[in-house]
C-alpha positions as CSV (number, residue, x, y, z in Angstrom):
1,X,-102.0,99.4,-124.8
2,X,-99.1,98.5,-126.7
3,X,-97.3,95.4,-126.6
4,X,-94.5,96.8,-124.8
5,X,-96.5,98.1,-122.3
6,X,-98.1,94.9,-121.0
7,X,-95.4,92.9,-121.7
8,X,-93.8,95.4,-118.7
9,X,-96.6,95.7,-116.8
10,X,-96.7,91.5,-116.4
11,X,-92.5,91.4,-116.0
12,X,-92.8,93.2,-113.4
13,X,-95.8,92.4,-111.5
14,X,-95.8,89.9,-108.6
15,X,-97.9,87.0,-110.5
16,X,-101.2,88.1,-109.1
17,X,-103.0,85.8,-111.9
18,X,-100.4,82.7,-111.5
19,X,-103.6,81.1,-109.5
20,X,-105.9,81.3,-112.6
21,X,-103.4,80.1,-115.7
22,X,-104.5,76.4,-116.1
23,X,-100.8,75.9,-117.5
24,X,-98.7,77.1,-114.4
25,X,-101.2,74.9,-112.5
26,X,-100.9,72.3,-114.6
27,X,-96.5,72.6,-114.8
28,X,-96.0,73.7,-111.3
29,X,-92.9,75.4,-112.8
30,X,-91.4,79.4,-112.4
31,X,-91.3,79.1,-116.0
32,X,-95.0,78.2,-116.9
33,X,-96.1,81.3,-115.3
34,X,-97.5,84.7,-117.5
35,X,-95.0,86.9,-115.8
36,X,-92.3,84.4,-116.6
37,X,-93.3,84.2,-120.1
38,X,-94.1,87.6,-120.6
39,X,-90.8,88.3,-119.5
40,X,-88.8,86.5,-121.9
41,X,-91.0,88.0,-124.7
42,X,-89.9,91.4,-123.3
43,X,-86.5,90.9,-123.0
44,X,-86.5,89.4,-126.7
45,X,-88.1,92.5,-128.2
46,X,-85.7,94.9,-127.1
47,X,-82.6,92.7,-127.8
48,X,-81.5,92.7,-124.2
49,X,-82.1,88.5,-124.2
50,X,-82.3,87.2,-127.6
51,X,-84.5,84.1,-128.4
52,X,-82.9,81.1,-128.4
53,X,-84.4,77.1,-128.5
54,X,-84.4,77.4,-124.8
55,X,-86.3,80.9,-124.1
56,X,-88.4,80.1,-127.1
57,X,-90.0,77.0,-125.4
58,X,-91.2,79.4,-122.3
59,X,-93.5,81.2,-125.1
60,X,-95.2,78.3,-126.3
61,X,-96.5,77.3,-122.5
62,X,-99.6,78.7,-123.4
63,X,-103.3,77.6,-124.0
64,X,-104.3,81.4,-125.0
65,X,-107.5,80.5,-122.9
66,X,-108.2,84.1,-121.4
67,X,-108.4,82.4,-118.1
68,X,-106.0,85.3,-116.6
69,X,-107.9,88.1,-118.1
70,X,-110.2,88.5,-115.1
71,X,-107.7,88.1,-112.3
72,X,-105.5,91.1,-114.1
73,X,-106.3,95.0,-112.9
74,X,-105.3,95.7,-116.2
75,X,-107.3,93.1,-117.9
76,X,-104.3,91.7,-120.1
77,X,-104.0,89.1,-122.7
78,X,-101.4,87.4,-122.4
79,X,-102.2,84.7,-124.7
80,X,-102.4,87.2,-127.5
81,X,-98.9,89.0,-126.4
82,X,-97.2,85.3,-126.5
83,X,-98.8,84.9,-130.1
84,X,-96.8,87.5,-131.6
85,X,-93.5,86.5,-129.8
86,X,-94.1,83.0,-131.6
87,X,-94.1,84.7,-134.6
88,X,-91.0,86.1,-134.0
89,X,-89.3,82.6,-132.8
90,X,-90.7,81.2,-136.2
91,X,-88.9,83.8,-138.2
92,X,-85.8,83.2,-136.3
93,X,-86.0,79.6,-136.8
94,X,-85.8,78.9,-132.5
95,X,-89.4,77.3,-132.1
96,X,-90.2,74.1,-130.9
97,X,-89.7,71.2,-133.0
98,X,-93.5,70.1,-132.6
99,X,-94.1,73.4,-134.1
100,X,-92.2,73.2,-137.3
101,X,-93.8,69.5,-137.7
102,X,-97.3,71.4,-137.7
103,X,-96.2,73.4,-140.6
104,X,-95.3,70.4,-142.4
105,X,-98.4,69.0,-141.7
106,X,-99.9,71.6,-143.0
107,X,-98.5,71.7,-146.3
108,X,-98.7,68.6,-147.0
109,X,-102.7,68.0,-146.2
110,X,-104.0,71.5,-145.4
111,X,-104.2,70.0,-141.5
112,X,-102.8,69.6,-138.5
113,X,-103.5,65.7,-139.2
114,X,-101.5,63.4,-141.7
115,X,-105.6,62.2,-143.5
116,X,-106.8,63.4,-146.2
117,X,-110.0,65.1,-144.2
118,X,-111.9,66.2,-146.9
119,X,-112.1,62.8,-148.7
120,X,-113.1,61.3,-145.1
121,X,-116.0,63.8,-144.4
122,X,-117.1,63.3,-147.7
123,X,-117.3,59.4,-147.2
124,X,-119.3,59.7,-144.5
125,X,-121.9,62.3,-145.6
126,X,-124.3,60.5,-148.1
127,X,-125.1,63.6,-150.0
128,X,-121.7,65.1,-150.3
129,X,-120.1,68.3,-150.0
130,X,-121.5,70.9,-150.8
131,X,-119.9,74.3,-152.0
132,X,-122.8,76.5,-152.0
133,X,-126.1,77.3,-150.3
134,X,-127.8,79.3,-147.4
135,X,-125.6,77.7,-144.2
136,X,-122.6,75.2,-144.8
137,X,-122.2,73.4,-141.5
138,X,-118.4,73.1,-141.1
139,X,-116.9,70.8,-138.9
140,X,-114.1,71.2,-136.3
141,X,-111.0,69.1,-137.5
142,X,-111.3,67.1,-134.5
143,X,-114.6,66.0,-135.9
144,X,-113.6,65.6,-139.2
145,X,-110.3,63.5,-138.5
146,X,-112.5,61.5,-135.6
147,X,-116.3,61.4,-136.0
148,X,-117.1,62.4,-139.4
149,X,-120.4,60.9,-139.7
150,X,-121.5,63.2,-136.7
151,X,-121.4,66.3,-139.4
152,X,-124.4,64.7,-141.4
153,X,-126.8,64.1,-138.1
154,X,-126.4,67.9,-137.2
155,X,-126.9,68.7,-141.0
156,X,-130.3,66.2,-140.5
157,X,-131.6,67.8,-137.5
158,X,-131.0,71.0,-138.4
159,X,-133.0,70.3,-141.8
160,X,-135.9,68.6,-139.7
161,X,-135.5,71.6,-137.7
162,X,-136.1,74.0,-140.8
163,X,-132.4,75.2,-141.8
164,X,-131.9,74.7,-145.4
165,X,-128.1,73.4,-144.3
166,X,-125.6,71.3,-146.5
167,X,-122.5,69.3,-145.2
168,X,-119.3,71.3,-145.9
169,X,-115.7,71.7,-145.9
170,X,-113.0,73.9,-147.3
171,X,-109.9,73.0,-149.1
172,X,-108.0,73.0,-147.7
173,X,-109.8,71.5,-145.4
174,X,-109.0,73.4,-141.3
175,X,-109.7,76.4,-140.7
176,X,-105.3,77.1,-139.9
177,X,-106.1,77.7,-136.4
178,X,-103.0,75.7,-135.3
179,X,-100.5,77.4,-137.7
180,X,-101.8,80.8,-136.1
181,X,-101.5,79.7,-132.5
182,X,-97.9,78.2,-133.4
183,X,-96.5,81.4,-134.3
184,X,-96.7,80.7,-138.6
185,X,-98.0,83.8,-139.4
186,X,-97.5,84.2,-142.9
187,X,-98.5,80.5,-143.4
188,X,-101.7,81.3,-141.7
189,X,-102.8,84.1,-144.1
190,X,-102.4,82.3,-147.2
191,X,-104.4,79.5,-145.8
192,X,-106.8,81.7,-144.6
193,X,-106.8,83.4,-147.6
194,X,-107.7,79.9,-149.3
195,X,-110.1,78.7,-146.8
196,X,-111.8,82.0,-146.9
197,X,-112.4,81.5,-151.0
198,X,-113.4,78.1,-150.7
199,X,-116.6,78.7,-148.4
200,X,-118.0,81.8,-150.7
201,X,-120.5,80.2,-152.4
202,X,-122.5,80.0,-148.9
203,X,-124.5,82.7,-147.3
204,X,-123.3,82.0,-143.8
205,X,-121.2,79.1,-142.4
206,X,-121.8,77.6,-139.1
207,X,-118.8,76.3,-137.4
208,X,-118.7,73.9,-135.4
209,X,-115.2,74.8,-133.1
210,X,-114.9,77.4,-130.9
211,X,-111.4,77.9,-132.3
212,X,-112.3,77.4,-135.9
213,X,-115.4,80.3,-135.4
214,X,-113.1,82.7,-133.1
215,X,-110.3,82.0,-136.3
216,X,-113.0,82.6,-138.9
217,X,-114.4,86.3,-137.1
218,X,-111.2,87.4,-135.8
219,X,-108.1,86.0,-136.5
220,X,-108.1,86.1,-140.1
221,X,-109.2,90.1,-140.5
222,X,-105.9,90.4,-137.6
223,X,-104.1,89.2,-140.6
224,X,-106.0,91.2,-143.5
225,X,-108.4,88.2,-144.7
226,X,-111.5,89.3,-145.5
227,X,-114.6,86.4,-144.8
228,X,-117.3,86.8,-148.0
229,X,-120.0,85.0,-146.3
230,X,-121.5,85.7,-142.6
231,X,-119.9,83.3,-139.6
232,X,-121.7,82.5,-136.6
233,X,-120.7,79.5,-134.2
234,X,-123.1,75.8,-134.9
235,X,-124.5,76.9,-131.5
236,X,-126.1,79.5,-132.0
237,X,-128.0,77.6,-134.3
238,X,-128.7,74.3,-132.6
239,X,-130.1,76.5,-129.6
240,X,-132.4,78.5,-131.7
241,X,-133.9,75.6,-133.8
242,X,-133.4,72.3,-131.9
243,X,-136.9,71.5,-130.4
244,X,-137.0,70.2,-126.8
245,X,-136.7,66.5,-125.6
246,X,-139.8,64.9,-125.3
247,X,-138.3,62.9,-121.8
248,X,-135.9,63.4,-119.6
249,X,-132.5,61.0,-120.2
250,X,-131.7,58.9,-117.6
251,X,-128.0,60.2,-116.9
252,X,-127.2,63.8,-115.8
253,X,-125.3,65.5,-117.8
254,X,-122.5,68.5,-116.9
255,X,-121.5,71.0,-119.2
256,X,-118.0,72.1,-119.6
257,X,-117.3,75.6,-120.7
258,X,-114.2,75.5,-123.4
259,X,-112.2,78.6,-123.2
260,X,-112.6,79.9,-126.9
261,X,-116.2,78.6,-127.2
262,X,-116.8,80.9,-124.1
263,X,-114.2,83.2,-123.1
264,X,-113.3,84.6,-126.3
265,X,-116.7,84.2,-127.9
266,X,-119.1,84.8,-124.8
267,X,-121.4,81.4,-125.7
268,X,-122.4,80.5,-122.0
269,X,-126.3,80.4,-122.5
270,X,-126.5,78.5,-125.9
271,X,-124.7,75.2,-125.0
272,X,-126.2,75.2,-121.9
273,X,-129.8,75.2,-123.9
274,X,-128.7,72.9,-126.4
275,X,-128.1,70.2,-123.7
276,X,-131.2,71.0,-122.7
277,X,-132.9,70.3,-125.9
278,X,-131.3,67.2,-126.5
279,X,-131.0,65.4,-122.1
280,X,-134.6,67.3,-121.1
281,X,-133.1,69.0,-118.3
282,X,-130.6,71.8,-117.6
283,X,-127.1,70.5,-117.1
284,X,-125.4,70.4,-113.8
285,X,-122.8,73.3,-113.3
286,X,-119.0,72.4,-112.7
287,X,-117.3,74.4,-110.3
288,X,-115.7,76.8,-111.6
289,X,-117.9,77.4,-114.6
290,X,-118.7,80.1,-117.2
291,X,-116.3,82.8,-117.4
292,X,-114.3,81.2,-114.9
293,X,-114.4,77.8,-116.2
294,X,-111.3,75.3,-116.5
295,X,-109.3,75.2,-119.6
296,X,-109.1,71.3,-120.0
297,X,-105.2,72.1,-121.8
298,X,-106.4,72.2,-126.0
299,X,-105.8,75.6,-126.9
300,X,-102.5,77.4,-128.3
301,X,-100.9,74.6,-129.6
302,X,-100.2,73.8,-126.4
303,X,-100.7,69.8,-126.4
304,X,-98.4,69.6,-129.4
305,X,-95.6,71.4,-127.7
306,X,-96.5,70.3,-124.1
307,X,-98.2,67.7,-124.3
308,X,-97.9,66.0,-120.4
309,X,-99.3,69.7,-119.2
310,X,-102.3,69.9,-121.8
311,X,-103.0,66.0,-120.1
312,X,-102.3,68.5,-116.4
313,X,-105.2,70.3,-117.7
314,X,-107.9,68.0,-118.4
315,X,-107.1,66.1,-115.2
316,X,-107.9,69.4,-113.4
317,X,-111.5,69.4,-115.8
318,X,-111.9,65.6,-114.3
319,X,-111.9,66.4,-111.1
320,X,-114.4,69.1,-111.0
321,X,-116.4,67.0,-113.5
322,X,-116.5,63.9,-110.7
323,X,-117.2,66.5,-107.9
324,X,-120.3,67.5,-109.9
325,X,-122.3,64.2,-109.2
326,X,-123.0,64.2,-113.2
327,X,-122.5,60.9,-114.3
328,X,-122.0,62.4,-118.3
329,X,-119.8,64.8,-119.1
330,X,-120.5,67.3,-122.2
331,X,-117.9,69.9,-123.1
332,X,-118.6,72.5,-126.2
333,X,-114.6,72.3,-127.6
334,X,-114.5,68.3,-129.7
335,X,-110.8,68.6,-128.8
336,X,-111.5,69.6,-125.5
337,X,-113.5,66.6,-125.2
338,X,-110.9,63.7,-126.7
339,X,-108.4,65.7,-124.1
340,X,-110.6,64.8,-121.1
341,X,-111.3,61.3,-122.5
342,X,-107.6,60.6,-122.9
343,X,-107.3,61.8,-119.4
344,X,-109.6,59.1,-118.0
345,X,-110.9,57.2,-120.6
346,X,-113.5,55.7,-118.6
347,X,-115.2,58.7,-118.4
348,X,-118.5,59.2,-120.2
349,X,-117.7,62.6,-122.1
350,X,-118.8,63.8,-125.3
351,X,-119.4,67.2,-127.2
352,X,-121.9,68.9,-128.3
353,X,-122.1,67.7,-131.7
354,X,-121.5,63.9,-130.5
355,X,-124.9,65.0,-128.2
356,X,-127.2,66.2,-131.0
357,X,-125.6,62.7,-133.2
358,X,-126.7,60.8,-130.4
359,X,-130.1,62.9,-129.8
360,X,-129.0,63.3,-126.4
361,X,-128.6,59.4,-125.0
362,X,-128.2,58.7,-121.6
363,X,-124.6,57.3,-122.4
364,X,-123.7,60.2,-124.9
365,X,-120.8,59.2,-126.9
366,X,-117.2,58.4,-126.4
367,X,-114.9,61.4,-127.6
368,X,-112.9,59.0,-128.8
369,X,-115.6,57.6,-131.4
């Protein structure tokens, strides 16, 4: 289907999925719904209502978390319809201000953050970077700018657990997610293009981000990057190799299901059996969960440009988490996880990585560590 097709088919249709996008939930505004938004996006294509600052800020009220999908009879993505119309507000010089910042970021550190990440991994991992090797373990940004020391604990239990795995990062050092979800197309390809060079003295990378892993195997062949080196998400291999907890923890954990760790990527049975590994028991299941699990607000860009609904979005994560009777809350997304703990920060909420770091403590550890 083309884009002008379901762009149409969402003008026109009576908002059948505005119950299931986190960000109309979240805004409680005409404007934060997909028809909404898809509507502006048509109307801009055919010239009929040219982008301007205004319209352009409708497009970027988006997590592109696939939440919709299964509520639509045509099974649309809207998130993926809104990317392109970013594009198109980039070239035209009408995006959001928060979005132009990114870019800046971006060129000067290779980041969405204003650290050099790569010298801050690399101070916190005795052995170094590494640029080649059977599996480079690379770390979301989150982790790097946040938690850096967590990348050399997995690194060590994946070792123990027989991986011959080194410590890595690109340079630069993000995958470019964020310049892609923002709408800075050709920005994104050269940095994918760099990124892509960088990791190709390893056999496979494992990535740690559900973003960074959806980026790495699909996002950058979208914009003709080809990846030298097999990609598979860090889960896959923490639920193959991890061995299982000797005892049970005291605390019981929840799992959250992030939207591109699971949604986009289909990971609902390996987090699950990591925390499993690492607490001794099977985590307790928020309501909604899996495929229909809540977007806690991280995804698109969207708490740069919005960044009171992104906070709308985790509080909705909260509340099924405290109706769960878990008393620890784990999510598989790291920025999905310092979302929720900015929320309420006297949650107890970590992510996966944080868990294996911790080897799966009763009181897990802070997202904001």
């Amino acid at each position: 289907m083309d884009l002008a097709t379901i762009r149409t088919y969402c003008t026109y249709c009576p908002k059948l999925c505005r119950h299931a996008c986190p960000v109309a939930e979240a805004e409680r505004t005409e404007v934060a719904t997909p028809t909404f938004k898809q509507q502006v996006a048509l109307l801009a294509s055919t010239g009929e209502r040219p982008l301007d600052a205004g319209r352009a800020e409708a497009l970027y009220k988006c997590t592109d978390c696939r939440a919709t999908v299964p509520a639509c009879r045509h099974r649309i993505d809207v998130g993926g319809s809104l990317r392109e119309a970013r594009v198109e507000a980039v070239r035209q010089g009408v995006a959001p201000p928060a979005a132009g910042r990114v870019a800046e970021r971006f060129a000067a550190t290779g980041s969405p953050y204003a650290l050099d990440l790569r010298a801050r991994v690399a101070a916190a991992v005795p052995g170094g970077l590494s640029t080649v090797g059977a599996v480079g373990v690379l770390p979301s940004c989150t982790t790097a700018a946040h938690r850096p020391e967590a990348l050399d604990r997995v690194v060590g239990a994946l070792r123990r657990a027989g991986v011959d795995a080194h410590a890595a990062l690109p340079d630069p050092p993000c995958c470019g997610d964020p310049l892609d979800a923002l709408g800075h197309e050709d920005a994104f390809r050269l940095h994918a293009a760099r990124v892509a060079a960088s990791l190709g003295g390893f056999e496979a990378v494992a990535v740690e981000g559900g973003a960074c892993a959806h980026a790495l195997l699909a996002r950058y062949r979208a914009v003709g990057v080809r990846v030298p080196f097999k990609v598979l998400p860090l889960v896959d291999l923490l639920a193959q190799r991890l061995p299982p907890a000797g005892e049970k923890t005291r605390a019981r954990h929840a799992y959250h299901d992030p939207c591109n760790l699971g949604r986009k990527l289909g990971r609902y049975e390996q987090p699950r059996a990591v925390v499993r590994a690492l607490t001794g028991a099977d985590p307790v299941e928020l309501a909604p969960a899996r495929d229909g699990g809540l977007c806690a607000g991280g995804g698109g860009g969207y708490p740069v440009t919005n960044p009171d609904g992104a906070r709308g979005c985790a509080a909705r994560v909260l509340e099924a988490f405290r109706a769960s009777g878990a008393e620890v809350l784990v999510s598989g997304c790291p920025s999905a996880a310092r979302l929720i703990a900015k929320a309420d920060p006297t949650v107890r909420v970590t992510d996966l990585t944080g868990l294996v770091a911790g080897q799966g403590q009763a009181d897990g550890v802070p997202a904001g560590a």
